[in-house]
N, C-alpha and C positions, 0 to 999 in steps of 0.2 A: 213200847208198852202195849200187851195182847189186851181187845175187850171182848168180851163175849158177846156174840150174837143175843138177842131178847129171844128169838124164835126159835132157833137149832142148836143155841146153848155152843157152838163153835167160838174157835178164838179166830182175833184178826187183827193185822196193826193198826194201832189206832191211825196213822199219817194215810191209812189206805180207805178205813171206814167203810167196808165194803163186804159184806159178808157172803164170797163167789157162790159157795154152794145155793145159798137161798135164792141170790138173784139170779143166777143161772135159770136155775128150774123156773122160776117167774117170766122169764126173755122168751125161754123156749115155749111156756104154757100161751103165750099171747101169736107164739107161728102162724096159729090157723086165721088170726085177725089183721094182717096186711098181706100185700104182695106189689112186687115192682112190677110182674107181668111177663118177668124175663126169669127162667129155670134157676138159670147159672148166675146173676144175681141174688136170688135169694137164697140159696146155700151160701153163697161168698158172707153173706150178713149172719147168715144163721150161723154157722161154723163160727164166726168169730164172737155173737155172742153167749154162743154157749161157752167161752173159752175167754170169758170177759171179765175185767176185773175196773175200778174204775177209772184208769184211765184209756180203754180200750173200746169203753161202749159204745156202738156205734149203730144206725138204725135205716130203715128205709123211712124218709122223710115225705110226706105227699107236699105239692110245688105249692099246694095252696097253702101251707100252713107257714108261708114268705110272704112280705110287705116290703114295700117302695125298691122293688128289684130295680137294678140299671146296671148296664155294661160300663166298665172301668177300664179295661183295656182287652186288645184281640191282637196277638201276634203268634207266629208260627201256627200250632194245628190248633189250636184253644182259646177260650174268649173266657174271662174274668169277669163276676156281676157280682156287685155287692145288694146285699138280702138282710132284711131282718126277720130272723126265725120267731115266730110269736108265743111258741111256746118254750123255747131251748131247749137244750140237751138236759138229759137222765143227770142226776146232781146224786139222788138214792131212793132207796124205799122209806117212805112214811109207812111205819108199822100201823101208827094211829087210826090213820084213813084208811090203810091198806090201797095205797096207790103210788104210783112214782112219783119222789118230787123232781121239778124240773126248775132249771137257771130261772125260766123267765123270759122276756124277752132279751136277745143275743145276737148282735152283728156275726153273719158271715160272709165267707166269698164261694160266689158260685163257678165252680170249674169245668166249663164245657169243651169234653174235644171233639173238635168240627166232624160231622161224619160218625161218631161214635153212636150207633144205634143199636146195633146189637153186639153187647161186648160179650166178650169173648172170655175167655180161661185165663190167656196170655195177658188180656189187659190190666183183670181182676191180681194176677200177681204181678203187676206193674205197682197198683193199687198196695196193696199190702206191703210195702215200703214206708208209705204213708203209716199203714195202722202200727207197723211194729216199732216206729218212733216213736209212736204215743206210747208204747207198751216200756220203752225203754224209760220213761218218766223224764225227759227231756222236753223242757219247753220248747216245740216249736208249733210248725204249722200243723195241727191237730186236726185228726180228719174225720168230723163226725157221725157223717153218713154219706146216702146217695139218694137223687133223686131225679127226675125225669121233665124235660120240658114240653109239656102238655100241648104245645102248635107243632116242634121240630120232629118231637119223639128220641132228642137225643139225653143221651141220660148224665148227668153232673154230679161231682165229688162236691161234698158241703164241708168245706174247709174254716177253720179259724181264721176272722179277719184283724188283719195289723194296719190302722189306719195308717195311709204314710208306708206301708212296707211296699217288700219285693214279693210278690210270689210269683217262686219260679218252678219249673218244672222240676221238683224235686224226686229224683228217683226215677222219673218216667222215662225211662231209655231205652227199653226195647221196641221195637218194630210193632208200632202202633196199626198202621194202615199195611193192607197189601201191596205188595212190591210188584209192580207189572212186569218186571221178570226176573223170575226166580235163580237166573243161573248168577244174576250180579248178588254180591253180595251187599247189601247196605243195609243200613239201620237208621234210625229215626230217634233220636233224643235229644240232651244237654250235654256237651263231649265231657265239664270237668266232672260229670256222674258217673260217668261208661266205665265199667271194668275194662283194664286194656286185654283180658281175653277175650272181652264180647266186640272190642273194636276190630283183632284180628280175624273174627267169623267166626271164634267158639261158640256154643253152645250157654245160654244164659241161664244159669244156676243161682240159688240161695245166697252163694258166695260173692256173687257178682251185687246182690243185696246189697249184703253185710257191706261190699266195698261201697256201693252209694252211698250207706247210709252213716260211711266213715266221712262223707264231706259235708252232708248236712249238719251233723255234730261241728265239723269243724267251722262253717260257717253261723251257726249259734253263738258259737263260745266266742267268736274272733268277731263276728259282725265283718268280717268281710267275705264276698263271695269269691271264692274259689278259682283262681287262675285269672281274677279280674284284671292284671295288668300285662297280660297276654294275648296274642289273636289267637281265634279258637279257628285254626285251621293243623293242615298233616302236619306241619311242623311240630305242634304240640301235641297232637296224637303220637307223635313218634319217640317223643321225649315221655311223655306219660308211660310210653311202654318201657323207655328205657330205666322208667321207674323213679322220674320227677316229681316231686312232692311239693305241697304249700308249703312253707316253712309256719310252724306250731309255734309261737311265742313264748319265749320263757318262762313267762310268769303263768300259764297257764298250768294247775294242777297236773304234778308229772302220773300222777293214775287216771288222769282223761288222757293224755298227752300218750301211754300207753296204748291205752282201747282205739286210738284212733289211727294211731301207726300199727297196730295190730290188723285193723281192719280194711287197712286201704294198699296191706302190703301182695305184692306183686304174684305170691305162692298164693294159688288160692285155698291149698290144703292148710297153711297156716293162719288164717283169718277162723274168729271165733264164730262160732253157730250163734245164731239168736237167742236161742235159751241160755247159753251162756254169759251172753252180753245184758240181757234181763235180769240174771242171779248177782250177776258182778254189781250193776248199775243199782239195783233196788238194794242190794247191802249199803251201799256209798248213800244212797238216799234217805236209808233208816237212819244208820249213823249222825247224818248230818241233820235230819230233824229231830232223832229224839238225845241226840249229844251224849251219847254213851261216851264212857270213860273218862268222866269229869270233865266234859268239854275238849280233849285231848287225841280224840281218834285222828286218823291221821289226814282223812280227806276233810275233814272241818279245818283242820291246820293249813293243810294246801288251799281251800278257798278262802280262809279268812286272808291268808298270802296276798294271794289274787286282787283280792277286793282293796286289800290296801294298796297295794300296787298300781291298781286302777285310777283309786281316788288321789295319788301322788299324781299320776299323767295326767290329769286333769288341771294340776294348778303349773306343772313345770313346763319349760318351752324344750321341744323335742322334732328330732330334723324324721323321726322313723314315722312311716303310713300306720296311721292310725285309722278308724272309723271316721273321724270327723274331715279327714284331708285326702285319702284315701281317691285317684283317679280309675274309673273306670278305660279301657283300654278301648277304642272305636270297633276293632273287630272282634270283639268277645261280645257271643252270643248266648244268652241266656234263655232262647226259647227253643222248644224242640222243630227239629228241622232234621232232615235227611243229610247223611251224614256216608261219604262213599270214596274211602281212603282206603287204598292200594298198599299191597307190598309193606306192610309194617312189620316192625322185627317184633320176635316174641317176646311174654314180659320179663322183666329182670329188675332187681331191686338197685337200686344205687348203692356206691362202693362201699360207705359207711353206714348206710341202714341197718344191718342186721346186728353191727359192734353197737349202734345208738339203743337198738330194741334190747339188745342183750342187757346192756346196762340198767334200763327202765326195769325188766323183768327181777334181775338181780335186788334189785331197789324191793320190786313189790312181794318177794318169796321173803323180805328183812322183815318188812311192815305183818305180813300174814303170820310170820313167827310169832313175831313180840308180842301180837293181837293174839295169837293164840286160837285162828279162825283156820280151821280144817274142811267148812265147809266148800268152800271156792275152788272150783277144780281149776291145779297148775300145771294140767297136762299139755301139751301142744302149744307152750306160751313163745 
């Protein structure tokens, strides 16, 4: 259901409440009133919220406006602190007062990588992994800004905190630190993250994104992490390349169950662009909050599925890993670490992949018809 802006008289979905054009120009008019102190930080923020909608706004944070900080845990390059932000994140404009309103006070975690002092370009689109999850309107770990620790001078991602969770290096795969020599080839990340063209020494591309942020979705929906009952050594680098996959659970909505074999397959010409993964996802998200077509659209049907399905494993007794039984595996490593595997073969899809994708696709060209939606582009599916 569209509302109109009070101010610019523009439409906007109500589930978004967000009216880009105004707040935009608002974000940008306030530029000349912070800075991090670092160039290429503050483009990286300004670029994004000039191009901000509201689950993407994200800000330079000053350290003081955090209470009862403490370290939670430090392994590989990064140390974890949980923060209470005093004022929260950006919620929207108060037309009234003519100012932002904000959450309020808001738990978060503060993510420092060791040695990160002056970041870089490469680290910033490490970074943006993070933002373009939020942008995909997927709950997860939500990245609200950046901020700076005023003794080390090293600068921290201000993440959404899940008391009780995992946070793991989500995304951050590329070659963080300098390599002291440059002819070997390694990398530095979370191996079940890495494109397996980036593990064989390619070139780290958008694509290689898209493929991370095919396992972060999968790890939301499933609740479990990714290759956990595997050692994360060459063996499973070699097998990733040969194009081994988590297996996707049945009952999980087969138009997620798409997007996410879509985006983690092996071709990286075939994996969908981010704008496209945003257009797809926020259709599925309107739908399913504003229950177009008498409650009957087809990804409402698929979660309501789900959810019943859910609530069923919960009361039956059942020999398959679930979340709650679910063993982590001793040599599966979920922090980033240097990572310097040889001789891997190039990527390739497993045998039946592309007959399983063909079928999902075929499924979602049935559902687009009947719906009658021409918007969604079916090119390159």
């Amino acid at each position: 259901m569209p509302f109109v802006c009070q101010e610019c008289n523009q439409e906007y979905n109500q589930y978004h409440q967000w009216c880009k054009p105004c707040n935009s120009t608002r974000l940008k008019n306030d530029f000349d009133k912070w800075t991090s102190g670092n160039a290429t930080v503050d483009k990286f923020i300004q670029d994004a919220q000039v191009n901000a909608d509201i689950w993407t706004v994200i800000e330079w944070i000053p350290y003081e406006g955090f209470q009862d900080i403490k370290q939670l845990a430090k392994g590989g390059y990064g140390t974890i602190y949980y923060a209470m932000w005093v004022e929260g994140y950006i919620d929207n404009w108060d037309i009234k007062n003519q100012r932002w309103k904000r959450f309020g006070r808001y738990q978060v975690a503060l993510k420092k990588l060791d040695g990160i002092i002056d970041i870089n370009k490469d680290f910033l689109h490490e970074m943006s992994i993070l933002l373009r999850t939020n942008n995909t309107n997927i709950l997860s770990t939500s990245l609200h800004g950046i901020t700076k620790d005023p003794v080390t001078h090293e600068f921290m991602m201000v993440l959404q905190y899940f008391k009780g969770g995992n946070l793991r290096d989500f995304g951050l795969s590329k070659l963080i630190t300098k390599n002291p020599n440059p002819q070997k080839n390694t990398i530095s990340g979370v191996l079940p993250y890495i494109a397996p063209e980036v593990l064989i020494g390619g070139e780290y591309t958008k694509a290689a994104d898209v493929y991370s942020f095919a396992f972060i979705a999968y790890e939301i929906i499933t609740l479990l992490p990714p290759y956990h009952d595997a050692s994360h050594d060459k063996d499973l680098a070699v097998r990733i390349c040969n194009g081994f996959r988590p297996k996707i659970p049945f009952h999980i909505p087969k138009l997620i169950t798409r997007i996410i074999m879509r985006c983690w397959d092996a071709r990286m010409t075939r994996r969908p662009t981010f704008d496209e993964l945003d257009k797809e996802l926020d259709k599925y998200l309107g739908d399913y909050y504003e229950k177009n077509y008498k409650n009957s659209n087809e990804i409402t049907i698929q979660i309501k599925e789900a959810e019943e399905f859910s609530k069923n494993q919960t009361t039956a007794v059942t020999t398959t890993t679930t979340t709650a039984n679910y063993k982590t595996h001793p040599q599966a490593i979920f922090t980033s670490r240097l990572l310097d595997f040889s001789n891997l073969p190039g990527p390739k899809n497993e045998v039946n992949f592309e007959k399983e994708l063909e079928e999902l696709s075929e499924s979602f060209y049935q559902i687009n018809a009947s719906d009658g939606d021409d918007d969604l582009d079916m090119s390159n599916l």
